[in-house]
VMD Tcl script that draws the C-alpha trace (Angstrom):
set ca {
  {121.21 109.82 72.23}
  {120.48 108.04 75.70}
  {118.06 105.20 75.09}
  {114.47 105.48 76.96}
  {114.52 103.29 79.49}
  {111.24 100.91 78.54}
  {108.29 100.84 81.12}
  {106.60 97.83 80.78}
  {102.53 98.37 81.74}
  {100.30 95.72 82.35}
  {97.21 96.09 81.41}
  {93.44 94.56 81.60}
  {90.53 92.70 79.49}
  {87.88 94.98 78.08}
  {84.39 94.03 76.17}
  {83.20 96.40 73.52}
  {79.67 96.87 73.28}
  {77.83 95.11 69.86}
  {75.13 94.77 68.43}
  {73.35 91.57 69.08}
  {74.10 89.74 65.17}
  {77.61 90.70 65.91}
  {80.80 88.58 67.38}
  {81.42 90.33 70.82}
  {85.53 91.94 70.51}
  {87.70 91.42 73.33}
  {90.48 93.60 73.79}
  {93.15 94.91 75.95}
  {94.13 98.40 76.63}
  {94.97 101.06 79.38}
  {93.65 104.39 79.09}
  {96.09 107.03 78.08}
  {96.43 109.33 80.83}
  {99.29 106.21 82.32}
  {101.30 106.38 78.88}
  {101.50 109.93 79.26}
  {102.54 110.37 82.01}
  {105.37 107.97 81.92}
  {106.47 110.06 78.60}
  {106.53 113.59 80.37}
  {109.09 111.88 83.04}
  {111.13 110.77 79.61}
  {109.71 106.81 79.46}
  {108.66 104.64 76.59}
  {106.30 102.41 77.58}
  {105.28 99.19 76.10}
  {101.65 97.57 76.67}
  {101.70 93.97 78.40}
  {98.48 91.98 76.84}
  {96.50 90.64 78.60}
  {97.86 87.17 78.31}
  {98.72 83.94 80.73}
  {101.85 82.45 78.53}
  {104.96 82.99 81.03}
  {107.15 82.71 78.69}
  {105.64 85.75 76.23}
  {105.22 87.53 79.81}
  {109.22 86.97 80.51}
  {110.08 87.69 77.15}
  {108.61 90.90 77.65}
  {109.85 92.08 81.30}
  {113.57 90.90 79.88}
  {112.90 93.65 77.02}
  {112.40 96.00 79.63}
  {113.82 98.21 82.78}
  {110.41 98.73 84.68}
  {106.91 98.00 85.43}
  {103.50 99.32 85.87}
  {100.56 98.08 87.54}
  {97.62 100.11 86.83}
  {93.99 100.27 88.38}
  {91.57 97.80 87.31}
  {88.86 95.38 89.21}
  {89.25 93.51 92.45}
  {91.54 90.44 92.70}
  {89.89 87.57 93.08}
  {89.02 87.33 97.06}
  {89.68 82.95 96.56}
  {93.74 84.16 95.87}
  {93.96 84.92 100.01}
  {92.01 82.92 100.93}
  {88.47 84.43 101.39}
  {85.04 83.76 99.93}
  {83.89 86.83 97.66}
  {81.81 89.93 99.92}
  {78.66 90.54 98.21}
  {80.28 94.11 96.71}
  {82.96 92.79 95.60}
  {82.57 93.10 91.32}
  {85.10 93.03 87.89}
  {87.01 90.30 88.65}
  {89.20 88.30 86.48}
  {91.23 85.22 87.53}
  {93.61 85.41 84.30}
  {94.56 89.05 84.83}
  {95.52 88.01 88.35}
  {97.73 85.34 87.15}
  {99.60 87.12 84.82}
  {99.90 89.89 86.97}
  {101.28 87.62 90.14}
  {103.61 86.71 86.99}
  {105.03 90.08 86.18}
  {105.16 90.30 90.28}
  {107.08 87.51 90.51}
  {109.59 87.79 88.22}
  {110.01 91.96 88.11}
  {111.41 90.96 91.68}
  {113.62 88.28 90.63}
  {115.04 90.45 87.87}
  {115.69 93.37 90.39}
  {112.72 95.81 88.42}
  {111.35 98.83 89.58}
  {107.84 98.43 89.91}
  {105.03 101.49 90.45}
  {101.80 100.41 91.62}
  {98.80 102.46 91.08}
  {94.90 101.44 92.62}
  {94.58 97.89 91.52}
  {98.51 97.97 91.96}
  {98.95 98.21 95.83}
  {96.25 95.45 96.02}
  {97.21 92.96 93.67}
  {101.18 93.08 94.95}
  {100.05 92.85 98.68}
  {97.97 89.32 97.25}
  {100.95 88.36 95.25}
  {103.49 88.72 98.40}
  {101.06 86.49 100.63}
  {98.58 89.37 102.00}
  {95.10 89.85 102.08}
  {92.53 92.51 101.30}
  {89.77 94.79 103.19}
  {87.23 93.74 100.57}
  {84.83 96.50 100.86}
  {85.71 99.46 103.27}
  {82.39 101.25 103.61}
  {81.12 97.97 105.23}
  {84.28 96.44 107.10}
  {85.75 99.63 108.18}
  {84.62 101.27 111.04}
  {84.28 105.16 110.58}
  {85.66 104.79 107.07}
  {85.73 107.93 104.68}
  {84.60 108.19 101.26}
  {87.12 106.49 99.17}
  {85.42 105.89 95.70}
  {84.91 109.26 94.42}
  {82.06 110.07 92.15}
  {83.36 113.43 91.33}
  {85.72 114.26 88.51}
  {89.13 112.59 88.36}
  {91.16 115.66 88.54}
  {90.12 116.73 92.22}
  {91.66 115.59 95.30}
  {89.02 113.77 97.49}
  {90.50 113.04 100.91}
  {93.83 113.48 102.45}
  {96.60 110.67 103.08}
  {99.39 110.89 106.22}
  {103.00 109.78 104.35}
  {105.48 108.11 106.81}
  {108.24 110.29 107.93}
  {110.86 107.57 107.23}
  {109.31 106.40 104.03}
  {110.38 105.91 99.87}
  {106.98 107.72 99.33}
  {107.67 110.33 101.73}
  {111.11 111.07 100.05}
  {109.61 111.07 96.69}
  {107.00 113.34 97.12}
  {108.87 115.73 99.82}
  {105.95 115.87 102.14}
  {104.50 114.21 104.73}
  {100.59 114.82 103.82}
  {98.85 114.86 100.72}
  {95.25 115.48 99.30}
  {94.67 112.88 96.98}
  {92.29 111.61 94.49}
  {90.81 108.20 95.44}
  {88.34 105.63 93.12}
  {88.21 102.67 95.70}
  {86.21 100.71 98.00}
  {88.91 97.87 98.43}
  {92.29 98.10 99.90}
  {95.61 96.39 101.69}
  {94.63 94.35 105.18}
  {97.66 92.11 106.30}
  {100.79 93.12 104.58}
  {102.24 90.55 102.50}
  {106.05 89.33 102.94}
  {108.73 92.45 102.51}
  {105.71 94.52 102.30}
  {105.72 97.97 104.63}
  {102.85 100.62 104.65}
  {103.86 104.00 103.35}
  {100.54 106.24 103.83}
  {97.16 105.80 105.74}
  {94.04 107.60 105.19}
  {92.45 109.76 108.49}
  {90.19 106.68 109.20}
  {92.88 104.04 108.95}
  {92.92 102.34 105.37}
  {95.59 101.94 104.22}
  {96.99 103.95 101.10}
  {99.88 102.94 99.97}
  {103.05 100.56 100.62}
  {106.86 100.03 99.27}
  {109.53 97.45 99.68}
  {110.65 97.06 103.71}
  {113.70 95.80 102.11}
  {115.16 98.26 99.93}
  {113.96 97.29 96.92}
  {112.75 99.63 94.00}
  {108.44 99.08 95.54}
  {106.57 101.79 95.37}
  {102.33 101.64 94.57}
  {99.58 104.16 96.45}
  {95.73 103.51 95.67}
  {95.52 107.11 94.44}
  {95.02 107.98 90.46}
  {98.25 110.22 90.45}
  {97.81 109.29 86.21}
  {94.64 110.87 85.91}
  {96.10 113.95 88.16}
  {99.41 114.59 87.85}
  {99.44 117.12 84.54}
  {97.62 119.52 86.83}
  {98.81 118.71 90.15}
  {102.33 118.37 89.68}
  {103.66 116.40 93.00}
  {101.82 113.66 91.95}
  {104.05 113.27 88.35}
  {106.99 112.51 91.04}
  {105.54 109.55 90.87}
  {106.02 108.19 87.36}
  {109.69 110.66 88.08}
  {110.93 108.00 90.31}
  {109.50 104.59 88.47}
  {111.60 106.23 85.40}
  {114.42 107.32 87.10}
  {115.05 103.87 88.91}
  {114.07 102.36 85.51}
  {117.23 104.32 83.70}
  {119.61 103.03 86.22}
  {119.21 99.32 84.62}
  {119.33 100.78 80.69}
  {122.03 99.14 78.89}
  {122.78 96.49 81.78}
}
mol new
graphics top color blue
foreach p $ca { graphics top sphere $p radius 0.5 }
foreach p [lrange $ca 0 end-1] q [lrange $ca 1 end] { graphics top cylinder $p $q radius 0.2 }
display resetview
């Protein structure tokens, strides 16, 4: 049998409500609609903690031929070099650490990376660029990006470049997508290239300008993609890149 390749997901910091007498628990967790999908395209993904020891973080991307970066709260506005906008919420300097981490060396190691939401945001900060920290107040014109609708239902429509890795993954060059929001990629960072815009500009989505196996759009294609099925192309191509490095 051909070994799965191993899809390494990083995930976030979570509180769980207590009563008052009680020790608050801190865990860490992703919600299953990522896992699954990364099984239908024939992964097995692990869970990276939420942890800051490099080492245990290495230890962990050397165990494995991919990565995930999921949705989650806003990077910290301080890592490019801004002072926080007044909407700006959920942020968590340790998650954006160890994330920068798995950045960092998933690139060094050659990895395939898939960036989802958070994903796009935290690799453009990682690679040296900078955020649009809330878009219904910076951007001009902007549509509604943060749905408050249910998951499963496209919300606005994205325009795919021509020439782009997201344009040959999904075979098209537009796309209704689902969108949970309000933040999103300003000045690309380095080897960064933009791979979808929405009709009022923001960006949606960017990939490697060098060839490298980049891909991450601020869509939920996770919460989606059972019902919709261009959108499990996605996770097709993260695993498929992934399988190339099995065994090596």
């Amino acid at each position: 049998m051909t070994p799965k390749p191993i899809i390494a997901v990083a995930t976030g910091s979570h509180s769980m409500y207590t009563p008052r007498s009680e020790t608050q628990t801190v865990w860490s967790g992703i919600p299953l609609d990522y896992l699954k999908a990364l099984i239908r395209s024939g992964g097995a993904p692990i869970l990276l903690p939420y942890i800051a020891d490099k080492q245990a973080i290495q230890a962990v991307l050397e165990s494995s031929d991919g990565v995930l970066l999921p949705g989650g709260g806003d990077v910290v506005s301080l890592a490019y070099g801004e002072e926080p906008h007044p909407a700006s919420h959920y942020q968590n300097a340790m998650r954006d650490q160890m994330e920068f981490e798995v950045i960092r060396l998933a690139i060094e190691m050659g990895l395939p990376i898939l960036g989802i939401c958070r994903g796009p945001q935290v690799l453009n900060v990682a690679l040296g660029g900078t955020l649009v920290q809330d878009i219904p107040s910076q951007v001009e014109g902007a549509l509604k990006h943060y749905s408050e609708g249910p998951a499963l239902f496209p919300l606005h429509t994205v325009d795919i470049e021509p020439d782009s890795l997201l344009a040959r993954v999904l075979n098209t060059d537009s796309l209704p997508v689902n969108s949970w929001h309000h933040q999103a990629v300003k000045d690309l960072g380095r080897g960064l290239r933009i791979n979808c815009r929405a009709k009022d500009g923001v960006i949606e989505g960017v990939e490697s300008s060098e060839g490298l196996p980049i891909l991450a759009v601020q869509c939920h294609p996770e919460q989606i993609a059972e019902t919709y099925p261009p959108f499990q192309a996605l996770f097709d191509w993260l695993v498929a890149e992934a399988a190339k490095r099995v065994g090596k």
